[in-house]
C-alpha positions as CSV (number, residue, x, y, z in Angstrom):
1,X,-16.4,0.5,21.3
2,X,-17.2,1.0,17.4
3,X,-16.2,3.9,15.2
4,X,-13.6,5.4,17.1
5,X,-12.9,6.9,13.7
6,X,-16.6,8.7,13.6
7,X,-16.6,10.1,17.0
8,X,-17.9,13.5,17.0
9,X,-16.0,16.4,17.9
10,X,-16.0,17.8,21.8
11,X,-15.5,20.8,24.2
12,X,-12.1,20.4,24.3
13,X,-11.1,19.1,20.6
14,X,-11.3,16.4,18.7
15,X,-11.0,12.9,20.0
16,X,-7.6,12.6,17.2
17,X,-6.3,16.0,18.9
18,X,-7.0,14.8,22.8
19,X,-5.2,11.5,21.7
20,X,-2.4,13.5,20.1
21,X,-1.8,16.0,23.0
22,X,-1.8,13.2,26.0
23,X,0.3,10.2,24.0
24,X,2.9,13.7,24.0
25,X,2.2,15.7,26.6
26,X,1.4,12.8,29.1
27,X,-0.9,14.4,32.4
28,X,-1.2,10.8,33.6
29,X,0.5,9.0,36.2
30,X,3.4,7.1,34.1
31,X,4.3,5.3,37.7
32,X,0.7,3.2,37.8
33,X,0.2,0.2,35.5
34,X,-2.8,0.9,33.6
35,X,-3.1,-2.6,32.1
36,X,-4.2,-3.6,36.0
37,X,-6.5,-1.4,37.0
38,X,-9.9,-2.1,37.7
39,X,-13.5,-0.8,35.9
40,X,-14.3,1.0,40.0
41,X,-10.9,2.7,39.7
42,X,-11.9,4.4,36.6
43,X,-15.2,5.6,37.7
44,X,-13.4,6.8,40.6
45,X,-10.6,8.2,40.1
46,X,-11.3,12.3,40.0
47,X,-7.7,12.9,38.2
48,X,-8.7,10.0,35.6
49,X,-12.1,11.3,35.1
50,X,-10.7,14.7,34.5
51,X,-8.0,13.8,31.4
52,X,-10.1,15.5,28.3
53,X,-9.8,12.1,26.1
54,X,-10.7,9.5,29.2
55,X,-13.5,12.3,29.8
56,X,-14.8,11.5,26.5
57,X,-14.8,8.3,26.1
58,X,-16.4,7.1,29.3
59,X,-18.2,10.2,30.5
60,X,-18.2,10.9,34.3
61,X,-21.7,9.6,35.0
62,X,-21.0,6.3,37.3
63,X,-24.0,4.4,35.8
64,X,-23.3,5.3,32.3
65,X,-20.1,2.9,31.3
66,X,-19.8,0.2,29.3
67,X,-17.7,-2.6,29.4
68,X,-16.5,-1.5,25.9
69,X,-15.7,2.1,26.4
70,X,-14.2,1.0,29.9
71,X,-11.7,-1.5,28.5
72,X,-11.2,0.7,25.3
73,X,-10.0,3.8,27.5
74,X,-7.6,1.2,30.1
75,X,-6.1,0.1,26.7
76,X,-5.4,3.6,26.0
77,X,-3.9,4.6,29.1
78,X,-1.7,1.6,28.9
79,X,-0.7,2.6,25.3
80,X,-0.3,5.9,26.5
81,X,1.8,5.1,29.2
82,X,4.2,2.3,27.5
83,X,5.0,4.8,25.1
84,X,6.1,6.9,27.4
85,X,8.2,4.5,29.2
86,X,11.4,4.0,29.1
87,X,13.7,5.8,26.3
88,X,12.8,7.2,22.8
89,X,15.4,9.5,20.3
90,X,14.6,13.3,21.6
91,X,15.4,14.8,18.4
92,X,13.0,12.1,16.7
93,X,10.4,12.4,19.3
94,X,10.7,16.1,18.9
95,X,10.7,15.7,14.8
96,X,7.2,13.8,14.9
97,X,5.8,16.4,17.4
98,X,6.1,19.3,15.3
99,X,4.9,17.4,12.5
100,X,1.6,16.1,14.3
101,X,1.2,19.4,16.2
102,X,1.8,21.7,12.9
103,X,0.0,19.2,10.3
104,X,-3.7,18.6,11.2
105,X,-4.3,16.1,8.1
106,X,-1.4,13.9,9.4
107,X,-2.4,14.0,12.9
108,X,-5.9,12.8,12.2
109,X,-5.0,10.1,10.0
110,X,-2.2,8.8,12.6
111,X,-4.1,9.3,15.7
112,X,-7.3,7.4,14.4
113,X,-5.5,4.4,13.1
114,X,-3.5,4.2,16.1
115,X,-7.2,4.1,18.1
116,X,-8.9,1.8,15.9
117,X,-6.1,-0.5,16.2
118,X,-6.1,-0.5,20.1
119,X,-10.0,-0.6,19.9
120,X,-9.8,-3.9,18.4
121,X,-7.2,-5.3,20.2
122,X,-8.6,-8.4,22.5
123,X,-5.8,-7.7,25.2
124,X,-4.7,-5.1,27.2
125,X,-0.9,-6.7,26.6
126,X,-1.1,-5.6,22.6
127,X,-1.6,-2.2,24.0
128,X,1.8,-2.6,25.1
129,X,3.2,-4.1,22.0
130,X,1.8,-1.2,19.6
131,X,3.3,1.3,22.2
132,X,6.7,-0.2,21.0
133,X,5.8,-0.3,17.0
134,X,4.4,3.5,17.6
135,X,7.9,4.3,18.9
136,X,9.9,2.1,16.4
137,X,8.1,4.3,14.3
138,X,8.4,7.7,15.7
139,X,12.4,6.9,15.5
140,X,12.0,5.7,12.1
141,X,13.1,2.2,12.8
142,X,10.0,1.4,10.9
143,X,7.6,3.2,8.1
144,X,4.2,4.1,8.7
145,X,3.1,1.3,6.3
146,X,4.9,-0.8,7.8
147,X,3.5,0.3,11.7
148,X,-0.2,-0.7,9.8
149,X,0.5,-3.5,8.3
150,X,2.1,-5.0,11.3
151,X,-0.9,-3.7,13.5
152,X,-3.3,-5.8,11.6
153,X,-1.1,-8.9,11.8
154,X,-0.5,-8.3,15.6
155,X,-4.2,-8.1,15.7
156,X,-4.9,-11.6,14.4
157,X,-1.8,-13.1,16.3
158,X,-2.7,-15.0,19.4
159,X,-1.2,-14.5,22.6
160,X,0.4,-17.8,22.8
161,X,2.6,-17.3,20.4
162,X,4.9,-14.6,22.0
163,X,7.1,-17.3,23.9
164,X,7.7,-19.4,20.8
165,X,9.4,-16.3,18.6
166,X,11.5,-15.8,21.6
167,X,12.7,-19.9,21.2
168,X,13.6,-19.8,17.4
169,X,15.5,-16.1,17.9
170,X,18.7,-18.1,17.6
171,X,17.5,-20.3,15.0
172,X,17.0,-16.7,13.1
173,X,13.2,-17.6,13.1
174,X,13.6,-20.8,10.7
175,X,12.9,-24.1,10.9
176,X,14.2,-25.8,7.9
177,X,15.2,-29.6,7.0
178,X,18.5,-29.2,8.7
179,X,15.8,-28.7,12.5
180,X,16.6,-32.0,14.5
181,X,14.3,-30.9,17.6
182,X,10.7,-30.6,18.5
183,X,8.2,-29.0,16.3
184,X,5.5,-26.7,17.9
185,X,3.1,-27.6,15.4
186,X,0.5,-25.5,17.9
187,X,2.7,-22.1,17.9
188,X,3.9,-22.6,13.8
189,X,-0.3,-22.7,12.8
190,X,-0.9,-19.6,15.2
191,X,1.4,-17.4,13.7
192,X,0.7,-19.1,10.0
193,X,-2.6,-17.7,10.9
194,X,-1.5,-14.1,11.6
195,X,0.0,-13.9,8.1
196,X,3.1,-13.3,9.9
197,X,5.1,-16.6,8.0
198,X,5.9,-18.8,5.5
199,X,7.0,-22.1,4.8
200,X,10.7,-22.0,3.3
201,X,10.6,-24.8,0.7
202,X,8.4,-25.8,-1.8
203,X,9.0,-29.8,-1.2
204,X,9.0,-29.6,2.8
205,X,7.1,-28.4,5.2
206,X,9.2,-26.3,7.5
207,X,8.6,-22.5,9.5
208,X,10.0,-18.9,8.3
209,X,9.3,-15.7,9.8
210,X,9.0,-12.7,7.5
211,X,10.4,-9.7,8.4
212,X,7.3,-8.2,9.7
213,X,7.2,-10.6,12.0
214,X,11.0,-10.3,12.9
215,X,10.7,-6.7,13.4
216,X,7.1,-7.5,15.4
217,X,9.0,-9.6,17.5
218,X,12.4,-7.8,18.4
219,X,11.4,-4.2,18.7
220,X,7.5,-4.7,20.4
221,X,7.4,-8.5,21.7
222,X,10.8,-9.1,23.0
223,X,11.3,-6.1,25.7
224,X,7.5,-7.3,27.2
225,X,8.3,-10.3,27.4
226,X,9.5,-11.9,31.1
């Protein structure tokens, strides 16, 4: 799905507003794993079908999906329900809904970055990472410039990767000239490619994370991981 940015306005709001009033005011099932459910179980599903922004997005004619608007919207339910999950800072939470729900400008500009993000993301598990950022966020753990710029490195970071951030944690995410042990010359390039590290010499060839991707890793990645 392309533009999620330029979707027109519907019956019920815009698509920024439907976005806003479900990631807060959740009418979905926050019990069902979203990330597993199938394309038939969308069409199907009469309470699904009947949540304004799913409604827009995929439409209630059977024959009328695509592929993209079905895996866009099963991203979105999973963002919408990892957010959701588990515990966030009531007064912050309550902070940023006033300010979304007063400030129309703000809620647009939030709202449709968080959806572009998730529309390009190539797996439903980053749905489940940006959840985390978006609530880092909310309880100002991070800034919103930070929450974007992160996005777009999560975006380009492969999959593969996750695993190996967890095995330098306790190297504090650097492999210098003092490393006696294995390199994962496979992992290092993945997440060199991400824009997510650095090398921490000029005269050797070794592996730091920035802090973008420290704070990637141990407020999204980590609690996903298994």
């Amino acid at each position: 799905m392309e533009n999620v940015e330029n979707l027109p306005e519907t019956n019920t709001g815009s698509l920024s507003k439907q976005f806003a009033d479900e990631m807060l005011n959740p009418s979905i099932d926050l019990a069902v794993d979203y990330s597993e459910i199938y394309i038939d179980d969308l069409i199907d599903n009469a309470a699904l079908k009947e949540i304004p922004i799913i409604k827009s997005i995929v439409g209630v004619i059977k024959g009328g999906i695509s592929i993209n608007q079905f895996f866009f919207a099963k991203k979105l339910l999973t963002f919408i329900k990892d957010f959701n999950s588990g515990t966030i800072d009531p007064q912050k939470k309550l902070k940023f809904k006033d300010k979304i729900q007063g400030d129309d400008k703000f809620r647009k500009k939030v709202s449709e970055q968080v959806m572009v993000f998730i529309d390009r993301f190539m797996e439903v598990k980053k749905a489940k990472i940006a959840a985390n950022l978006f609530k880092a966020y909310v309880e100002e753990k991070i800034t919103y410039e930070q929450f974007v710029s992160i996005n777009i490195s999560l975006e380009r970071l492969h999959p593969d990767a996750y695993h190996f951030l967890g095995s330098i944690e306790s190297l504090n995410y650097e492999i210098n000239h003092e490393y006696e042990g294995d390199r994962n010359w496979e992992a290092e390039a993945l997440i060199q490619a991400s824009g997510l590290s650095t090398e921490p010499g000029d005269f050797w060839h070794g592996f730091k994370l920035k802090e973008e991707g420290k704070l990637l890793f141990e407020m999204a990645i980590k609690p996903i991981l298994k």
